[in-house]
ZAFI-842088 format. One record per atom (N, C-alpha, C, O): residue in three letters; atom name; z, x, y. Coordinates in Angstrom, 2 decimals, m for minus. Atoms other than C-alpha are relative to their C-alpha. Layout:
N
 mise drenro      up    east   north
  ALA     CA       Z       X       Y
...
END
This chain:
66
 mise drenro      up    east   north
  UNK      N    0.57    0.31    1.29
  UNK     CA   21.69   82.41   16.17
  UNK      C    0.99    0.37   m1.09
  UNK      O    1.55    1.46   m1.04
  UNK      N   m1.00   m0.12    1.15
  UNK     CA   23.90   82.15   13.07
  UNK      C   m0.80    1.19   m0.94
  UNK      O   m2.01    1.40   m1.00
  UNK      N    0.35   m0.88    0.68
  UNK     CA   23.73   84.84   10.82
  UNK      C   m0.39   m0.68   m1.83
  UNK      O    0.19   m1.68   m2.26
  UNK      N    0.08    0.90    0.96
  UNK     CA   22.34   83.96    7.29
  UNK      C    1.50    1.04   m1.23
  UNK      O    2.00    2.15   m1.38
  UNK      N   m1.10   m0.51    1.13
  UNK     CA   25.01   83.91    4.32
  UNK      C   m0.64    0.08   m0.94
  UNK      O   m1.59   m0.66   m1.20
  UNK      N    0.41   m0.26    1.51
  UNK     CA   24.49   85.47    0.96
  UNK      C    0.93   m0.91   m0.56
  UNK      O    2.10   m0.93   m0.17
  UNK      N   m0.65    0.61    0.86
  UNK     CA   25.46   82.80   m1.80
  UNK      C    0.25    0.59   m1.28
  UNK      O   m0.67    0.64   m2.09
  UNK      N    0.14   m1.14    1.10
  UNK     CA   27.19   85.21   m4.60
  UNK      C   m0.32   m0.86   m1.44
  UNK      O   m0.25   m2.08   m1.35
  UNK      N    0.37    0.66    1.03
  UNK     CA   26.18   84.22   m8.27
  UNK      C    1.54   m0.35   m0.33
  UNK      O    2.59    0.28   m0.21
  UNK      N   m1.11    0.94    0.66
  UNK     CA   28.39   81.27   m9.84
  UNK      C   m0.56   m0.37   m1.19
  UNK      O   m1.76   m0.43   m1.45
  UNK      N    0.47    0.07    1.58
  UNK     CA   28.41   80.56  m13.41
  UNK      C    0.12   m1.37    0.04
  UNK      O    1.24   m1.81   m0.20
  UNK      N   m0.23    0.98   m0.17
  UNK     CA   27.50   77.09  m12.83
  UNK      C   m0.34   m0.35   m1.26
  UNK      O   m1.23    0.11   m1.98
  UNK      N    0.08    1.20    1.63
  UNK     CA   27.99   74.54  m15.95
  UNK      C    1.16    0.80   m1.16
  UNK      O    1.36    0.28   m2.26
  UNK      N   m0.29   m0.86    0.56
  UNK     CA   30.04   77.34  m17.29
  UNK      C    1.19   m1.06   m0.59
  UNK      O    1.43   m1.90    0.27
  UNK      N   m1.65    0.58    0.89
  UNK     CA   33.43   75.57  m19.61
  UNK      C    0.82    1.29    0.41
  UNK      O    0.31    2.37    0.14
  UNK      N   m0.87   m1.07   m0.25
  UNK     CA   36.10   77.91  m18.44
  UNK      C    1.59   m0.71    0.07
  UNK      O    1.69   m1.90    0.37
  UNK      N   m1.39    0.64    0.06
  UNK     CA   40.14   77.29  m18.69
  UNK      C    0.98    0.74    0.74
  UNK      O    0.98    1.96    0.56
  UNK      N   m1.32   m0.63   m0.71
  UNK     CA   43.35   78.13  m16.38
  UNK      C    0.64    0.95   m0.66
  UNK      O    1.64    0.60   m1.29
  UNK      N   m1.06   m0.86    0.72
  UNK     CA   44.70   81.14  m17.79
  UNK      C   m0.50   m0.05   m1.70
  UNK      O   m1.59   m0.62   m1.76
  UNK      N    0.15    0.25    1.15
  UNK     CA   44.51   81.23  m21.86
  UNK      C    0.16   m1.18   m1.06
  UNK      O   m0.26   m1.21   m2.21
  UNK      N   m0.19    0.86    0.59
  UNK     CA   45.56   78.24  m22.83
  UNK      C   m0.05   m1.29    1.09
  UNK      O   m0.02   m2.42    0.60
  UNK      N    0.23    0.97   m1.23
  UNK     CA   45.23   76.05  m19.64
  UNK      C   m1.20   m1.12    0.07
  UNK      O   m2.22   m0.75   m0.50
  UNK      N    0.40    0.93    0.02
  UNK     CA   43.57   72.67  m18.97
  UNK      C   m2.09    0.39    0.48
  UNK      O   m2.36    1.23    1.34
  UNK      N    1.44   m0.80    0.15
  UNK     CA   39.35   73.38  m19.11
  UNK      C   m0.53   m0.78    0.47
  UNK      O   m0.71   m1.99    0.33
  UNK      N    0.77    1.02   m1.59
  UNK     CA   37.60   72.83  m16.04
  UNK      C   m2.10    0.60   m0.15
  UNK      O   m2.57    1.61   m0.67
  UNK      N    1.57   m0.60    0.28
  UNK     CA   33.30   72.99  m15.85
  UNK      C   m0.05    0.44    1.73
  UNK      O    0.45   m0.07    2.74
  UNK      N    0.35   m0.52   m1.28
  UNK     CA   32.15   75.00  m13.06
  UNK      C   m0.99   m0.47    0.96
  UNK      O   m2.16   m0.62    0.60
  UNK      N    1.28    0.74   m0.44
  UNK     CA   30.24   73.56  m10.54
  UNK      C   m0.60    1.10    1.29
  UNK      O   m0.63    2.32    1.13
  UNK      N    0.66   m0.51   m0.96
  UNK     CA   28.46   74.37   m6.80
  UNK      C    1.36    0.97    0.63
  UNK      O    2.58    0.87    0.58
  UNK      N   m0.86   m0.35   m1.88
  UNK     CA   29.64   76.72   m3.67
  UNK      C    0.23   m0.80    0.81
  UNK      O   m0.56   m1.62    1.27
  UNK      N   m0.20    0.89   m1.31
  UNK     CA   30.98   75.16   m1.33
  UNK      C    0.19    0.54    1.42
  UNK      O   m0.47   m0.03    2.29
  UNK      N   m0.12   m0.73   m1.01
  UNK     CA   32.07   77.41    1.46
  UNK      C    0.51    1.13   m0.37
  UNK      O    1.21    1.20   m1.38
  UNK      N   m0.87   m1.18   m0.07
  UNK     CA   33.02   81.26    2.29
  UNK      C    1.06   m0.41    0.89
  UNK      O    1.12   m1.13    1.88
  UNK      N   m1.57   m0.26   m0.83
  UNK     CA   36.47   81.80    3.35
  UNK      C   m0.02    0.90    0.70
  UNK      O   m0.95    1.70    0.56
  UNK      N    0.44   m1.05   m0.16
  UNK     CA   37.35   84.06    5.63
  UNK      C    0.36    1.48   m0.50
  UNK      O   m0.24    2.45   m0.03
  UNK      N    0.03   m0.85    0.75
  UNK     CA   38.71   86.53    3.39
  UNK      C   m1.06    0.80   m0.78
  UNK      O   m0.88    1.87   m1.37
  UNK      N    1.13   m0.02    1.05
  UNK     CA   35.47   86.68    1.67
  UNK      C   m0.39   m0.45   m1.41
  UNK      O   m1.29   m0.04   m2.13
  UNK      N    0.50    0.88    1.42
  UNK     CA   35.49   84.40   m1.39
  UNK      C   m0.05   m1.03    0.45
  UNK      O   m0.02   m1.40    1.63
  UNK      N    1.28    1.54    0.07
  UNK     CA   34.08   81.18   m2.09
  UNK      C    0.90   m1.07   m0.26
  UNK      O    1.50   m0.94   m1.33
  UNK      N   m0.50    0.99    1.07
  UNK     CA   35.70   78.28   m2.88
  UNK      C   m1.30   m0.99   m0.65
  UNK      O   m2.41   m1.17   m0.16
  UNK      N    1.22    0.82    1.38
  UNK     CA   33.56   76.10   m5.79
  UNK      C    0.73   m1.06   m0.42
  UNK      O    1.94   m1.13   m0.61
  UNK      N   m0.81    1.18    0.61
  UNK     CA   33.93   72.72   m6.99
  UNK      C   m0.19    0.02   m1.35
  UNK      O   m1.23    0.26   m1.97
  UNK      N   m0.39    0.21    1.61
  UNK     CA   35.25   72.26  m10.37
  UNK      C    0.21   m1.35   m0.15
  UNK      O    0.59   m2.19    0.67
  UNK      N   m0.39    1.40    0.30
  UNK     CA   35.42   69.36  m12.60
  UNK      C    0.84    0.24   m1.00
  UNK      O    0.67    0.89   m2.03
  UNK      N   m1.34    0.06    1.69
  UNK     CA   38.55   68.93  m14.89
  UNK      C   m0.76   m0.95   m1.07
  UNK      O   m1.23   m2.07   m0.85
  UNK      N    0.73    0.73    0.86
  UNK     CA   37.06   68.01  m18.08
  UNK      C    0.88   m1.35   m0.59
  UNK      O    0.47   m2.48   m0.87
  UNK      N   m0.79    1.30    0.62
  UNK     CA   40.04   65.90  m19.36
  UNK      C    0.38   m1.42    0.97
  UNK      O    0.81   m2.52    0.63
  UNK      N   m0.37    1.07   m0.95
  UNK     CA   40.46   63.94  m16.17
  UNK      C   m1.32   m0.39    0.99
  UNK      O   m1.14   m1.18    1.91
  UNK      N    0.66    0.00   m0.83
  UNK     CA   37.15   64.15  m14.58
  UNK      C   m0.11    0.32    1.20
  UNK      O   m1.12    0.61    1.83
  UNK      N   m0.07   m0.48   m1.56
  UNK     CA   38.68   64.85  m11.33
  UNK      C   m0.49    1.24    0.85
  UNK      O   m0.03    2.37    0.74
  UNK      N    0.63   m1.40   m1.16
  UNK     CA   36.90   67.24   m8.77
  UNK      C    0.94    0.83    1.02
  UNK      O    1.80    0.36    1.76
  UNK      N   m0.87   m1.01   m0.78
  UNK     CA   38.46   69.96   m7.06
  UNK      C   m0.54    1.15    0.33
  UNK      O   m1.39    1.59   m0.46
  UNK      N    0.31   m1.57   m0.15
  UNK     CA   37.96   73.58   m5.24
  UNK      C    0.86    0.77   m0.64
  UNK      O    2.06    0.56   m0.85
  UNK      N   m1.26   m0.79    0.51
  UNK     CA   39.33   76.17   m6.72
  UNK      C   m0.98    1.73    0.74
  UNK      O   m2.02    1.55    1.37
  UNK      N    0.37   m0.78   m0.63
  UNK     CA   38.50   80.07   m5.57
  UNK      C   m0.92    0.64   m1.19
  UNK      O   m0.66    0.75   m2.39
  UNK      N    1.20   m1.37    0.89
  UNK     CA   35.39   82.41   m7.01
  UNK      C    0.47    0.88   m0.99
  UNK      O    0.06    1.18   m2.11
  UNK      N   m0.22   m1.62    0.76
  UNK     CA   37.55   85.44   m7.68
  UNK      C    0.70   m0.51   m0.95
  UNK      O    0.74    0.16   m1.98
  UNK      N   m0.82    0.38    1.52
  UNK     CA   39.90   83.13  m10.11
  UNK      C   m1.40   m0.61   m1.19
  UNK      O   m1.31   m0.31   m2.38
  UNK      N    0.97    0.18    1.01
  UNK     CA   36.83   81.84  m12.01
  UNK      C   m0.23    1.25   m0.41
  UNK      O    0.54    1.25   m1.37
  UNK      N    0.97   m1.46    0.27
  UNK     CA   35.31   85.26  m12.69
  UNK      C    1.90    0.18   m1.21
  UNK      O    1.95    0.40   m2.42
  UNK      N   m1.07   m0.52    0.69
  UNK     CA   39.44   85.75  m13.67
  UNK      C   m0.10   m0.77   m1.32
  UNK      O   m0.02    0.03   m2.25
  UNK      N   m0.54    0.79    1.05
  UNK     CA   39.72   82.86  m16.49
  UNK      C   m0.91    0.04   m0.75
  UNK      O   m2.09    0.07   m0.39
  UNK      N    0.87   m0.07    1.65
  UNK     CA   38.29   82.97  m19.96
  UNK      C   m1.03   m0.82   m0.08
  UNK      O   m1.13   m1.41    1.00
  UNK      N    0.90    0.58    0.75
  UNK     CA   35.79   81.33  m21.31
  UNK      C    0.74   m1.06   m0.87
  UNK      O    1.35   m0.76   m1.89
  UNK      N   m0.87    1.33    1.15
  UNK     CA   37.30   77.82  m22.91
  UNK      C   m0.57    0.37   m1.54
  UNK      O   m1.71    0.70   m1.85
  UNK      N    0.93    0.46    1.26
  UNK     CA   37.00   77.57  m26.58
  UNK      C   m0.49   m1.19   m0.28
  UNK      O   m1.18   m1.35   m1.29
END
């Protein structure tokens, strides 16, 4: 029997940007644990629409877009 996974809180819908001045992506779902123990989450680039994972512990890292 699989063990159940805890899904950690994601700041979904959140506007957040690469670094301080970097291109400003909206936060979306979990997608899977790694096995390191973080998450990757899909992001949407706001200027290009394009979807992508990016990792948990760097969201939590990047600012808040203005």
């Amino acid at each position: 029997m699989a063990a159940a996974v805890t899904v950690p809180f994601v700041p979904t819908n959140a506007i957040k940007s690469f670094g301080p001045v970097g291109p400003k992506y909206e936060v979306g779902r979990p997608l899977r644990q790694l096995a390191d123990g973080d998450w990757l989450v899909e992001i949407l680039l706001v200027e290009t629409g394009e979807k992508a994972e990016y990792r948990l512990s760097h969201i939590f890292e990047d600012p808040q877009a203005l």
